[in-house]
C-alpha positions in Angstrom: 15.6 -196.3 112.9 16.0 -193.8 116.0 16.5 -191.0 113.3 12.8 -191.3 112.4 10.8 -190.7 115.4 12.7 -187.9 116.3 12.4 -186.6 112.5 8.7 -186.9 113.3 8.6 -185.4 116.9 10.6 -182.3 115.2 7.9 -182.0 112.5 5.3 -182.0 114.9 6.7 -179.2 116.8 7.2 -177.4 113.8 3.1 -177.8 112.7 2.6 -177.3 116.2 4.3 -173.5 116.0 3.0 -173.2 112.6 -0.7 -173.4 113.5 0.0 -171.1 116.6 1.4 -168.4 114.2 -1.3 -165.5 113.5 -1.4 -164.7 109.8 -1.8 -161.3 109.1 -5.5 -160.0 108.9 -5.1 -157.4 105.8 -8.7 -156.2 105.9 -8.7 -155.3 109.4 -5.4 -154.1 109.0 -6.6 -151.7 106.0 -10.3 -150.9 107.8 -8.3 -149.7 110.6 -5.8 -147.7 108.5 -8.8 -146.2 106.8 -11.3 -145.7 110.4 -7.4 -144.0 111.8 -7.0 -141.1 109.1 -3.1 -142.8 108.3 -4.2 -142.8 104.4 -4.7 -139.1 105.2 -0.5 -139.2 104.8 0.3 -143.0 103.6 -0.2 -144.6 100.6 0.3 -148.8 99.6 2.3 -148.1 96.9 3.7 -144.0 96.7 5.1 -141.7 98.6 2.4 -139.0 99.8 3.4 -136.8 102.9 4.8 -140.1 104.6 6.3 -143.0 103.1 4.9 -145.6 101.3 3.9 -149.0 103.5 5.2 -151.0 101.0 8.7 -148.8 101.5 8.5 -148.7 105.2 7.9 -153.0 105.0 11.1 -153.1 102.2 12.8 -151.3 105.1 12.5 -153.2 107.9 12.3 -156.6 106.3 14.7 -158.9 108.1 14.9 -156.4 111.3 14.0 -158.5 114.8 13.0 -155.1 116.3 10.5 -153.8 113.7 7.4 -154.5 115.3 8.6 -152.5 118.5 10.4 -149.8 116.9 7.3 -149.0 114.5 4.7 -149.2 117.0 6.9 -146.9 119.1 6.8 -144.4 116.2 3.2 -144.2 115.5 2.4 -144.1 119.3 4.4 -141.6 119.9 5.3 -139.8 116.6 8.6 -139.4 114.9 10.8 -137.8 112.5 14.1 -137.9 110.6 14.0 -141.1 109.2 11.9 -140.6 106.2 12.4 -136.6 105.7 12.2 -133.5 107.7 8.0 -133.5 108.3 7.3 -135.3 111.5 4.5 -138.3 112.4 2.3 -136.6 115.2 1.5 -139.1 117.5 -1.0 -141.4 117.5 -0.7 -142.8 121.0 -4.2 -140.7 122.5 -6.7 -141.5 120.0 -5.4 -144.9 118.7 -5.9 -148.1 121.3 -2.5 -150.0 121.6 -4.2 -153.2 120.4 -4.7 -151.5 116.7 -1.3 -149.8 116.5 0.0 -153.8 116.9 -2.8 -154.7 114.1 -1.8 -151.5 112.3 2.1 -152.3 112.8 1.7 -155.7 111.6 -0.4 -155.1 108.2 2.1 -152.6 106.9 5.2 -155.1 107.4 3.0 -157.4 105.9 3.1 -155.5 102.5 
């Protein structure tokens, strides 16, 4: 009978973690999108001048380092991975706070 309150401890951590872990907010993610000019070159669901969010999410599903590596990329810009036209960055007119909100909606798609 040791097995159980240890069973129960475990699933209380668990809970625990889950109610610490921040769901997504997709409107604010979106609004934020919208107030930054990235639909200006994104789209949800099609390819415009940049990829689509819901590619760049297929992408990096799985990948520890997403987060990091995307918020590095629209800080600072990039290029190559997705064609030949760069991402200016974003870094000077973008708070660092949104690019993690803006980073974490389009994984989220």
């Amino acid at each position: 009978m040791k097995v159980l309150p240890y069973a129960l401890v475990l699933g209380g951590v668990w809970l625990a973690g889950m109610q610490n872990a921040q769901a997504v907010d997709m409107a604010k993610g979106e609004a934020l999108a919208k107030a930054s000019n990235c639909f200006a070159c994104h789209a949800i669901d099609k390819k415009l001048v940049g990829p689509a969010y819901q590619d760049v999410a297929k992408k990096y599903k799985g990948d520890k380092e997403a987060e990091a590596k995307l918020f590095e990329k629209v800080k600072a810009g990039g290029k190559g991975v997705w064609g030949p036209i760069p991402m200016p960055p974003n870094g000077p007119k973008v708070s660092d706070a949104d690019i993690k909100t803006l980073v974490e909606w389009v994984l989220a798609h």
